[in-house]
C-alpha positions in Angstrom: 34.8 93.6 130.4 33.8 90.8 128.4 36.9 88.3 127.0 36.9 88.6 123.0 38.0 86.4 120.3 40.7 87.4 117.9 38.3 88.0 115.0 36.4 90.5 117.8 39.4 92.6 118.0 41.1 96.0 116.7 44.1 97.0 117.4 44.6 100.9 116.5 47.0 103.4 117.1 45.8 107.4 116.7 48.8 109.7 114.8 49.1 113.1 114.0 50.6 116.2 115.2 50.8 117.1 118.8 47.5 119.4 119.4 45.4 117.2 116.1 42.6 116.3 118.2 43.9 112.6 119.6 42.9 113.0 122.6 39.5 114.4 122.0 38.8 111.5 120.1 39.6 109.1 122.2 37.6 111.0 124.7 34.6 111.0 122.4 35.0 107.2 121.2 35.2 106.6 125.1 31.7 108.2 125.5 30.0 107.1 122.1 30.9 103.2 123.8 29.4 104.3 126.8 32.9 104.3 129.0 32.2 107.1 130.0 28.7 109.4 131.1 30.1 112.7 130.1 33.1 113.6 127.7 36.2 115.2 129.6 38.3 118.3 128.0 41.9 118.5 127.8 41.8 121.7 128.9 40.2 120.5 132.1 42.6 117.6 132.8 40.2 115.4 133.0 40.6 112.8 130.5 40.9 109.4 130.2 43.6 108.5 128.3 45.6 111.9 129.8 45.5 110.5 133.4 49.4 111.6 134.6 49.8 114.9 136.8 52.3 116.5 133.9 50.0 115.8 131.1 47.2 117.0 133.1 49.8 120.3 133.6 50.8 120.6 130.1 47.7 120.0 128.6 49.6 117.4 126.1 50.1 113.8 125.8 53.3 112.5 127.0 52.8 109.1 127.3 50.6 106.6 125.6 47.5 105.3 126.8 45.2 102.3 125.9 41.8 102.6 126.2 39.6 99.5 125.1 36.5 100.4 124.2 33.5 97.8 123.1 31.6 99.1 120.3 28.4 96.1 119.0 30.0 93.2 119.8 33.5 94.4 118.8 36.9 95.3 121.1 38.5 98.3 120.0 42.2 98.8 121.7 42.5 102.4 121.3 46.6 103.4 122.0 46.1 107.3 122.0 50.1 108.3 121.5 51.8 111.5 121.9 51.9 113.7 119.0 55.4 116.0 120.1 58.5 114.6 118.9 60.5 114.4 122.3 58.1 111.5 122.9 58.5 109.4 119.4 59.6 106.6 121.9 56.1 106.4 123.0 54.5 106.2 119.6 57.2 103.6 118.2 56.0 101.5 121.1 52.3 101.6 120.2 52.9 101.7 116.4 54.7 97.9 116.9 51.8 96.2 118.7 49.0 97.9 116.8 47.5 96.4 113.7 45.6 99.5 112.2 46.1 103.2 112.3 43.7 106.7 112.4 46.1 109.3 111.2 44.1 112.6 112.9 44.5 115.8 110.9 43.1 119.2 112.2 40.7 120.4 109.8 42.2 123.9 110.3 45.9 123.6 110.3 45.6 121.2 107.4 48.4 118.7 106.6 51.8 119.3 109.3 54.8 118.0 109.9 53.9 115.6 112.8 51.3 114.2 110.0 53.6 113.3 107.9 55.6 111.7 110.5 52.9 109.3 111.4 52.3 108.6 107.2 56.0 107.7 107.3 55.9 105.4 110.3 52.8 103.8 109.0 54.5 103.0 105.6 57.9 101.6 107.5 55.3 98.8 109.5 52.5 98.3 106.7 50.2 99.1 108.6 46.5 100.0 107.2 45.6 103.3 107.9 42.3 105.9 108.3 42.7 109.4 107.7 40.3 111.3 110.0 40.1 115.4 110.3 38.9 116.9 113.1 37.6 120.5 113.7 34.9 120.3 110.9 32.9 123.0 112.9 34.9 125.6 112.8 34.2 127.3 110.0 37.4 127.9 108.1 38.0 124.4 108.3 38.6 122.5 105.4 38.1 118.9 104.2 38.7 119.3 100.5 42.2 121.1 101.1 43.4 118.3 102.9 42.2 115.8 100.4 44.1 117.7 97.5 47.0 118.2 100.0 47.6 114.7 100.7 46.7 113.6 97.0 49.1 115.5 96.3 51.4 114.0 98.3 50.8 110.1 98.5 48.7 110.1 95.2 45.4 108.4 94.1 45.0 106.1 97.2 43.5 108.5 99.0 40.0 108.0 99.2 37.5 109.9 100.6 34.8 107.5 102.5 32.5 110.6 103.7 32.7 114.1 103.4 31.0 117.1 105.1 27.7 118.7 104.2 27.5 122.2 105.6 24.3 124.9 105.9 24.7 128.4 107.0 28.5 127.8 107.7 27.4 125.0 110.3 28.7 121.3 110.0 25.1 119.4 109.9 26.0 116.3 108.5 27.7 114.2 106.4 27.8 112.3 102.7 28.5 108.6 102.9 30.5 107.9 99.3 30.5 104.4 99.5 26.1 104.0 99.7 25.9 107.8 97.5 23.5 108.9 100.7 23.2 112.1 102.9 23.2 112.3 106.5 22.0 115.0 108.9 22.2 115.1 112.6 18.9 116.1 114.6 20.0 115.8 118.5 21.7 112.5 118.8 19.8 111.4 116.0 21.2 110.5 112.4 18.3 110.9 109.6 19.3 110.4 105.7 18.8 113.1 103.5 19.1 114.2 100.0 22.5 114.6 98.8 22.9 118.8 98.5 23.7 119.7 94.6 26.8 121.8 95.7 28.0 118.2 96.9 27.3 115.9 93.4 30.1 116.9 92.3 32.5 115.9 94.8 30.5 112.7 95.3 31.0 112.0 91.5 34.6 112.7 91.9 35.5 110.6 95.2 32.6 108.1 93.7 34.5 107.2 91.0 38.1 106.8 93.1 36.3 104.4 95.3 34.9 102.0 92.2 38.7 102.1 90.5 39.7 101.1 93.5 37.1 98.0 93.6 37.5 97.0 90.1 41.4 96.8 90.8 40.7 93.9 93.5 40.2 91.1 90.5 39.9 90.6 87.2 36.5 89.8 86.9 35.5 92.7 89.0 37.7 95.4 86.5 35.4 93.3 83.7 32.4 93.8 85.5 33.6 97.6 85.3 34.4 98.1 81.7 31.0 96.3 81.1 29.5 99.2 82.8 27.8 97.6 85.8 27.6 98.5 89.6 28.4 97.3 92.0 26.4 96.4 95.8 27.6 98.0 99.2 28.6 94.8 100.2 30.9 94.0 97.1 32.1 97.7 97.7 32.8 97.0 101.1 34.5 93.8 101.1 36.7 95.0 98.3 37.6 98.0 99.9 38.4 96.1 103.3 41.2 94.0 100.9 42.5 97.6 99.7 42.5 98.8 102.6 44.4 96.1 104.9 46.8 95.9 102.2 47.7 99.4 102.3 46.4 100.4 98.4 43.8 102.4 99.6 43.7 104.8 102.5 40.1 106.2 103.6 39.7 109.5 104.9 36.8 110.9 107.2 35.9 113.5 109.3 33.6 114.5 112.1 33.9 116.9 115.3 35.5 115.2 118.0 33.9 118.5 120.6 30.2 117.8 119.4 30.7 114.1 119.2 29.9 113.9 115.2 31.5 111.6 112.6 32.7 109.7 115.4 30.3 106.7 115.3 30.9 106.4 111.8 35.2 106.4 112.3 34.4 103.6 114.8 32.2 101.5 112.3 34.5 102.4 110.1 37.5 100.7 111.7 35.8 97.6 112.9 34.2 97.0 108.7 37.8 98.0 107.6 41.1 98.0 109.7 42.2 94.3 110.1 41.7 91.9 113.2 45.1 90.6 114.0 44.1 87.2 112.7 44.7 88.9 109.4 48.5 90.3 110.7 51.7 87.9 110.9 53.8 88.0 113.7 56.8 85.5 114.1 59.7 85.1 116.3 62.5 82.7 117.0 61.8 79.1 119.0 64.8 79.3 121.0 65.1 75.3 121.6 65.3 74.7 117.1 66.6 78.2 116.7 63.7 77.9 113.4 61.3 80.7 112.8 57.9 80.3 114.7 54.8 82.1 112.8 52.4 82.9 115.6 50.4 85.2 113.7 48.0 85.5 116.3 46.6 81.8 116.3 44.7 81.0 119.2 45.2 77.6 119.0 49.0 78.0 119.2 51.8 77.2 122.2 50.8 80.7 124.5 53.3 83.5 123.8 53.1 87.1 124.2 55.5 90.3 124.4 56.0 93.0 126.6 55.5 96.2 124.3 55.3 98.9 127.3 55.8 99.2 131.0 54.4 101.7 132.9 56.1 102.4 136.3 53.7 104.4 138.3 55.0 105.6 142.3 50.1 105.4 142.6 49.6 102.3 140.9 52.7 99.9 140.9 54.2 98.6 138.0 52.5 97.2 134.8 54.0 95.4 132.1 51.9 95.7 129.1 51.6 92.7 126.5 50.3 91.8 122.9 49.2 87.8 123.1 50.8 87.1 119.9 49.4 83.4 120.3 47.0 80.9 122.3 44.9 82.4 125.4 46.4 83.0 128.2 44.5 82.6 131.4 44.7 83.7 135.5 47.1 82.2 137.1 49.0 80.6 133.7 52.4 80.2 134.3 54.7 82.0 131.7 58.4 81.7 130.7 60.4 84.8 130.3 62.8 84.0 127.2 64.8 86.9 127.7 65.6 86.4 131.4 65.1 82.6 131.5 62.6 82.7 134.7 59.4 81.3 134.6 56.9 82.6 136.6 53.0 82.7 137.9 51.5 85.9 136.1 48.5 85.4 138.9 45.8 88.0 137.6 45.2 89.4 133.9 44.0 92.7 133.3 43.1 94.9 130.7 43.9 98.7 131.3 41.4 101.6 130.7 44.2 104.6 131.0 45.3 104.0 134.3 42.6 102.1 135.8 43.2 98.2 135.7 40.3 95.9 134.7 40.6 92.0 135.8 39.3 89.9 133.0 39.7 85.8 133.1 41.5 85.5 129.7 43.3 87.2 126.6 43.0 85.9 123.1 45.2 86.0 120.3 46.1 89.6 119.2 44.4 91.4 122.0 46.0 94.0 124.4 46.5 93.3 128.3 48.8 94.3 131.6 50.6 91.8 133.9 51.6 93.1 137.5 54.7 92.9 139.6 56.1 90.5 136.8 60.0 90.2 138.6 62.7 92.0 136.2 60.8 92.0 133.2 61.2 95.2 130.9 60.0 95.9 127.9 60.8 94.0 124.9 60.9 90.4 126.3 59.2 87.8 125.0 57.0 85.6 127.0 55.9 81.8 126.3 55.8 78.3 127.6 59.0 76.9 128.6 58.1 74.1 126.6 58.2 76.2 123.3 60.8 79.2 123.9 59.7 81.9 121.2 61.8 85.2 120.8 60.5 87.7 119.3 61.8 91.2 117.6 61.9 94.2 119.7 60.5 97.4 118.5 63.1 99.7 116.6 63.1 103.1 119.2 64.6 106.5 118.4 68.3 106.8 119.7 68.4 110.0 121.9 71.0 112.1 121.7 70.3 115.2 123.8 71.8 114.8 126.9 72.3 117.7 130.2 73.9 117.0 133.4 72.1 116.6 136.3 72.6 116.0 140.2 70.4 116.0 143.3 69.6 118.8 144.6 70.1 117.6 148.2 73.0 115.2 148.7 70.5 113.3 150.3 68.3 112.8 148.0 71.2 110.8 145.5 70.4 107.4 146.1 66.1 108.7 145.5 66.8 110.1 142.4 68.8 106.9 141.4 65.8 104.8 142.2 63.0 107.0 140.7 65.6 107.4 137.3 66.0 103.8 137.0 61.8 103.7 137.5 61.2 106.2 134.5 63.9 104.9 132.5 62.4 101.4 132.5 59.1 103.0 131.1 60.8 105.5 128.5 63.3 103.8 126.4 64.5 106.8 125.2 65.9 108.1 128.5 69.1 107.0 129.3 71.7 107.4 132.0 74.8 107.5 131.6 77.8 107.8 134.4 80.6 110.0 133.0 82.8 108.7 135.4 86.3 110.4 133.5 84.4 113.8 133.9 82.8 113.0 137.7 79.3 114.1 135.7 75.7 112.1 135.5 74.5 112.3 132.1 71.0 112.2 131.7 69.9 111.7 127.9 66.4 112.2 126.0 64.6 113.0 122.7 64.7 117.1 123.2 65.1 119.6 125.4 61.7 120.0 126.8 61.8 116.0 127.3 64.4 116.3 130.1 62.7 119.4 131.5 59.8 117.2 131.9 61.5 114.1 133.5 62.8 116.6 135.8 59.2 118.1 136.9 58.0 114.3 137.3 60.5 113.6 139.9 59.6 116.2 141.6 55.8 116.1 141.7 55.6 112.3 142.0 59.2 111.1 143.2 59.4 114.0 145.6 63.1 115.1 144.6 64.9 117.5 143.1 67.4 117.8 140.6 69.4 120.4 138.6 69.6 120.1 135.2 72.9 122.2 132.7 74.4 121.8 129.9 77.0 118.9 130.7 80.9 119.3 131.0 82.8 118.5 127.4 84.8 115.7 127.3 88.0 117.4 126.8 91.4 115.7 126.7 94.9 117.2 127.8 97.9 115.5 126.0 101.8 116.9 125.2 103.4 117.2 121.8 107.1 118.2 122.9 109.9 116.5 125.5 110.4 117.4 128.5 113.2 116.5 131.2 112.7 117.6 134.3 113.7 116.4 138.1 111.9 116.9 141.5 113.1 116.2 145.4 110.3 115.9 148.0 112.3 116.7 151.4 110.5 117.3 154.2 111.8 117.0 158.2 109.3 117.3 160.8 111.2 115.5 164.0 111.7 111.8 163.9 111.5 110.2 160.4 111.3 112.9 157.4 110.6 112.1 154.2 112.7 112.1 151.1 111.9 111.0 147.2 114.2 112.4 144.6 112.8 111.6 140.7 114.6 113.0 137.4 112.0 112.1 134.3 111.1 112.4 130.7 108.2 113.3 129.7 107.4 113.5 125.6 104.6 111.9 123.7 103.5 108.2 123.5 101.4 108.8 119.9 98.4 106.6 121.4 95.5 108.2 122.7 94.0 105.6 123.3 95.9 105.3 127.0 96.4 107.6 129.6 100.3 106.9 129.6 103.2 104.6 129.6 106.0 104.3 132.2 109.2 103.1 131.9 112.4 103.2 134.1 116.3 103.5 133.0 117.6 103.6 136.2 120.9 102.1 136.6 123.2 101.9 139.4 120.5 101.6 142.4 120.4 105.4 142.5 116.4 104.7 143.2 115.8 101.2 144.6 113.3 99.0 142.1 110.9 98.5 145.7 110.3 103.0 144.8 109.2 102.0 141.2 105.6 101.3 141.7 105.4 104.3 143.9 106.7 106.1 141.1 103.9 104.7 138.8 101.4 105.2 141.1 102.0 109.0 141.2 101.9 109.3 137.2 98.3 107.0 137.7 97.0 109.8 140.4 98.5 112.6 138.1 96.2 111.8 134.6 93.0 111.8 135.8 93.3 115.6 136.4 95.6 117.2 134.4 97.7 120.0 135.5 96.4 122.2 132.6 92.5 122.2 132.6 91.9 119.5 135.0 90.7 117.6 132.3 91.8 113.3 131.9 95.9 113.1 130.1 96.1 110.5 127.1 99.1 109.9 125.2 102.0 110.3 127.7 105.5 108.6 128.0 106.9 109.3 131.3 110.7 107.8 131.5 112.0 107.9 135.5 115.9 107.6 134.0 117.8 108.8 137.2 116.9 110.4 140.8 118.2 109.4 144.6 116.9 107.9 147.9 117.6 108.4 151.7 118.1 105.1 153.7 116.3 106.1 156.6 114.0 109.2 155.1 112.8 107.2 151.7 109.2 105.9 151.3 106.4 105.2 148.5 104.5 108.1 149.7 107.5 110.2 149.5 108.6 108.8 145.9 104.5 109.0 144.6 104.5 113.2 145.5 108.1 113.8 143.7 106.9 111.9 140.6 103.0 113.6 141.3 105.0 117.4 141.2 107.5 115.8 138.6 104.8 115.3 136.1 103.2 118.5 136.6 106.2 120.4 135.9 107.1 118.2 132.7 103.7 118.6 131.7 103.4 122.2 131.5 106.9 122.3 129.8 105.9 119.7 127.0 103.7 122.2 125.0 100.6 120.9 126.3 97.6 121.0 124.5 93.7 120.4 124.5 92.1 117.5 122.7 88.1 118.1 121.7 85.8 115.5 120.7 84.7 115.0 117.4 81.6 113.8 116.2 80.5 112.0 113.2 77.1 113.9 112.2 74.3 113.1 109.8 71.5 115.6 109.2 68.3 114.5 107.1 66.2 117.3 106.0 63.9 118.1 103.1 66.0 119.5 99.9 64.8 123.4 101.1 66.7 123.6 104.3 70.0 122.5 103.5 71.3 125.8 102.8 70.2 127.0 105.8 71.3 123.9 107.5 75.0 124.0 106.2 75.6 127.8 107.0 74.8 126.7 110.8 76.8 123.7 110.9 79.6 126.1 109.8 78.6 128.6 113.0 79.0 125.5 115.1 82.4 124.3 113.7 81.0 121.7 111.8 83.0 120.4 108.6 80.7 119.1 105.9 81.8 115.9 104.2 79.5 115.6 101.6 75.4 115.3 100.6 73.4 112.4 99.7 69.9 112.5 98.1 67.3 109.8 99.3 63.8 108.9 99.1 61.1 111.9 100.0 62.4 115.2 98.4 65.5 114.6 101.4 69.1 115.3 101.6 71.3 113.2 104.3 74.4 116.0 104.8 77.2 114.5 106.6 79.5 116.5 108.9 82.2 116.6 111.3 81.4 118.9 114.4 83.3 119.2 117.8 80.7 117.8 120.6 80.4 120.9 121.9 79.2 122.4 118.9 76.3 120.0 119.5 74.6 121.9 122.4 71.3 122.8 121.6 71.1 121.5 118.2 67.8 119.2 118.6 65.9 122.4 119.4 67.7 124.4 116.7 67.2 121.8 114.3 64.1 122.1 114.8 63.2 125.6 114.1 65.1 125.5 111.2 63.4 123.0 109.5 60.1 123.7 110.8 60.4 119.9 112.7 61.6 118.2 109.3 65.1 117.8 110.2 65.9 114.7 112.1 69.8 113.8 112.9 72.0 111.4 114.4 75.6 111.3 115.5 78.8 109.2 116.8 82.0 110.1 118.4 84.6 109.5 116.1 88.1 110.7 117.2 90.1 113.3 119.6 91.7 116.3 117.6 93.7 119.5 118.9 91.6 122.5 119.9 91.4 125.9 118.6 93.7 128.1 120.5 90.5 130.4 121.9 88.9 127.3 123.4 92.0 126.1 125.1 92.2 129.7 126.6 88.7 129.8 127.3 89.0 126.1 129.4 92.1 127.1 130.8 90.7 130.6 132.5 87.8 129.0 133.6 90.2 126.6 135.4 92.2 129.0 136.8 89.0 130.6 138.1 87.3 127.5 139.5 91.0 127.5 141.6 90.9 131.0 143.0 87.1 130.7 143.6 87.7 127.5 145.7 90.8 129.2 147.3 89.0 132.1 148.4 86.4 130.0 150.0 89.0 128.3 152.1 
């Protein structure tokens, strides 16, 4: 692949909701730049940007994939990104190291939820955006419907750059706005025709859009307009290439991604409009002034580039993807790692084409490129000279908050799954692992349900283990809320030494849950020597990490050893540890014991419709609602309190409520008592879990 200069290049992320058509036009872009020598389906797994085994599986992108393609002296970066919300990690990533967007809408699904997603992600980076719909040969398709529908949302700056001309129900061509021309397709071939009457008067609509938009660029050009003149193409174009890398205009196409049409016309379309990134800022922090540094993509800059994605692949190795956000870096430069302060030979550049690597000699400013084997960098650090240390921002990723438990199927296979977790974790920031050590659970958390279902089927078709994944263990707490007094003797003879600890304690509650307990001794006279009061401790330590109720962790108990005796010969810390172990578990169970739940602090943002239906389920689950906020978007934020375990399954819930609209986050905030039924219901299953082990014995 040739090397390109920064004016050469695109940058541009494709949107939309999962099954739009992303895929298939990346596929046909692929082919129409001569990547390829035939297009590949989806349905056939044979794409290039769906490359891993699962996607191939599914049928769906999980993962994004960058496909450069080089279209009349012009680099086009194409990031094809997942369109199903478990994977939003994926799309965040793309979305902060492109420069332009295609939003693709199917033509007969019209405007959805994931569509609106990608608008809203677009507006929160500024980044210039195409709207392109797909399907326009299918006949109840429609172009207009989605105009109206997303005039109707974002207003005026919509624009419609072409539109479809259709003949006995068939898609044959196409009407270019901005030259008022026809277009049919014969074969490959694209000959101008007459503008059809039925389409004047949409051409006089969109037309006059388009020169409002123009005349709005300068004063002398909304002169020109009043005065009644027109203007050229190339005063049209230019115009509209300020509107649209400003974000006041959006364009709209369409075209067929399965029959290859209104594809070229996207691509020229996002080279003569979407910006280069010499026309993007990017700036981080220089590390030895602590000052800003503006980059922005300037080749004759210090070198300095950031790691956006990794992909961790068990076929090809490791990649660490980067956007050169300044200078050229070279084979065999040698880069600092600001984040990890090591500074190391990056040896060969390439540029990857899904997941084949291509070895080029050098990266501009702004363009796209993968580093092997770099040692212990992840994504999100920042790479540059040592001689001018530049930090910059890391991309803001979705917090996940589903979470199962998991554990290896084979006890062999722990240390494996470790490894090929800590692998697919470093590629998907939103899978994270957590060790419940309090609980003796793994955690394993991700964006949904059928995220975690999936990392599971990738460990075992590429990792080669096994894990079981179910709903994980609630972090219940056991504390008291009476006194207790209560004694305990541990005599046993066997021949020889025996062993003897008598303990008489209180037991009543310490009113901090934040610790497991507090000891404190009133012993007087020697009737237990001060050398038995560790061992005393030491059995209370053993005795609240299980508790004698649920088996669950104890918070918030005094224990008080006030009195007990001792054997000269027969005495020992072991013997002294059990009395005070059986000592607490009798003064526990006397105390009034009780079960603490977790609560959560929730927040729930949906559109205004669902809230009823949103606040009758929260009250299904528990939940306590604090109060409703209104904010931008037709949206309510309604803030709850819920016990954790009334969080099970809500992402998917959520969901189907609210159609995908609903989007929530949550915090632990404190421990409160339990209903009476869930005590019951934790302590039979207990008592179960005893007899079922005592039977096996």
């Amino acid at each position: 692949m040739k090397v390109y200069t920064t004016d050469k290049i695109r940058n541009v992320v494709l949107l939309g909701h999962g099954g739009s058509g992303k895929t298939s036009l990346t596929e046909a872009m692929a082919y129409l730049s001569g990547i390829t020598s035939r297009m590949g389906k989806v349905t056939d797994g044979n794409t290039v940007s769906d490359y891993g085994k699962e996607e191939q599986k599914r049928q769906f992108s999980i993962s994004t994939a960058v496909v450069p393609i080089e279209w009349e002296g012009y680099k086009i970066n194409v990031f094809d990104a997942p369109g199903y919300f478990d994977f939003v990690g994926e799309v965040e990533e793309a979305v902060s190291a492109a420069g332009g967007a295609v939003i693709v809408v199917n033509g007969k699904a019209g405007v959805e939820v994931g569509t609106l997603k990608a608008w809203e992600l677009c507006e929160k980076y500024k980044i210039p955006r195409i709207i392109y719909v797909d399907n326009m040969d299918i006949d109840n398709a429609s172009f207009k419907n989605v105009v109206e529908d997303m005039t109707n949302m974002f207003g005026k700056k919509m624009a419609p750059f072409h539109f479809p001309i259709r003949e006995n129900e068939k898609f044959v061509g196409y009407v270019n706005v901005v030259t008022e021309t026809g277009n049919k397709w014969e074969g490959k071939e694209v000959k101008e025709c007459p503008v059809p009457d039925y389409s004047k008067e949409n051409l006089a609509t969109y037309r006059d859009v388009l020169m409002e938009t123009v005349a709005e660029t300068s004063e002398e050009m909304m002169d020109r307009y009043f005065a009644g003149e027109t203007f050229s193409v190339d005063e049209i174009r230019a115009a509209l290439r300020t509107s649209v890398c400003d974000c006041s205009i959006v364009p709209m196409t369409m075209g067929s991604n399965t029959l290859c049409q209104g594809v070229y016309t996207l691509i020229d379309d996002i080279v003569k409009y979407l910006p280069s990134p010499e026309n993007r800022e990017i700036a981080g922090i220089n590390q030895k002034t602590n000052e800003i540094y503006h980059s922005d993509y300037e080749f004759s800059k210090a070198k300095a580039a950031f790691i956006w994605k990794t992909i961790v692949d068990p076929f090809i190795g490791k990649y660490s993807l980067i956007k050169v956000a300044s200078g050229v870096l070279k084979t065999d430069d040698v880069m600092y790692n600001v984040d990890t302060e090591v500074e190391e030979k990056i040896g060969k550049l390439y540029v990857m084409q899904g997941n084949k690597p291509i070895e080029v000699p050098e990266l501009h400013a702004g363009d796209i490129g993968a580093l092997a084997k770099l040692s212990d960098a992840k994504t999100g650090d920042s790479l540059s000279t040592k001689a001018t240390p530049i930090k910059f921002a890391k991309a803001e990723i979705s917090k996940p908050y589903t979470y199962l438990r998991y554990k290896a199927k084979e006890k062999g296979d722990i240390d494996k799954v470790a490894q090929a977790l800590q692998k697919m974790a470093a590629e998907d920031q939103t899978l994270k692992l957590v060790n419940d050590s309090e609980n003796r659970q793994s955690l394993i958390y991700g964006m949904g349900e059928q995220h975690l279902e999936i990392v599971a089927s990738r460990l075992l078709n590429e990792y080669k283990v096994e894990i079981e994944l179910e709903p994980a263990k609630i972090a219940y707490k056991e504390t008291i809320r009476k006194k207790s007094d209560v004694e305990y003797k541990y005599k046993k003879q066997s021949g020889g030494h025996g062993q003897y600890g008598h303990v008489k304690m209180r037991f009543e509650p310490s009113g901090d849950l934040d610790s497991a307990y507090t000891f404190e001794q009133e012993v007087v006279g020697g009737a237990v020597p001060k050398n038995y009061f560790p061992a005393v401790e030491k059995g209370i330590a053993d005795s609240v990490v299980r508790g004698p109720m649920a088996a669950y962790p104890v918070v918030g108990v005094k224990a008080v050893l006030y009195d007990g005796s001792y054997h000269p010969v027969d005495s020992s810390e072991m013997a002294f540890k059990t009395a005070a172990i059986q000592a607490f578990k009798k003064g526990f169970m006397e105390a009034g014991p009780v079960l603490l739940e977790p609560i959560a602090t929730l927040k729930v943002t949906v559109p205004d419709s669902y809230t009823g239906d949103v606040m009758g389920d929260l009250n299904k689950r528990r939940g306590r609602t604090l109060g409703m906020t209104p904010v931008a978007g037709g949206k309510q934020i309604i803030e709850a309190e819920i016990p954790m375990s009334g969080l099970h399954g809500y992402c998917t819930d959520l969901r189907s409520m609210t159609g995908g609209r609903g989007e929530y986050e949550y915090e632990f905030t404190r421990y409160e008592q339990a209903p009476s039924d869930v005590q019951e219901k934790e302590v039979a299953a207990r008592a179960a879990k005893v007899a079922e082990n005592n039977k096996e014995e």
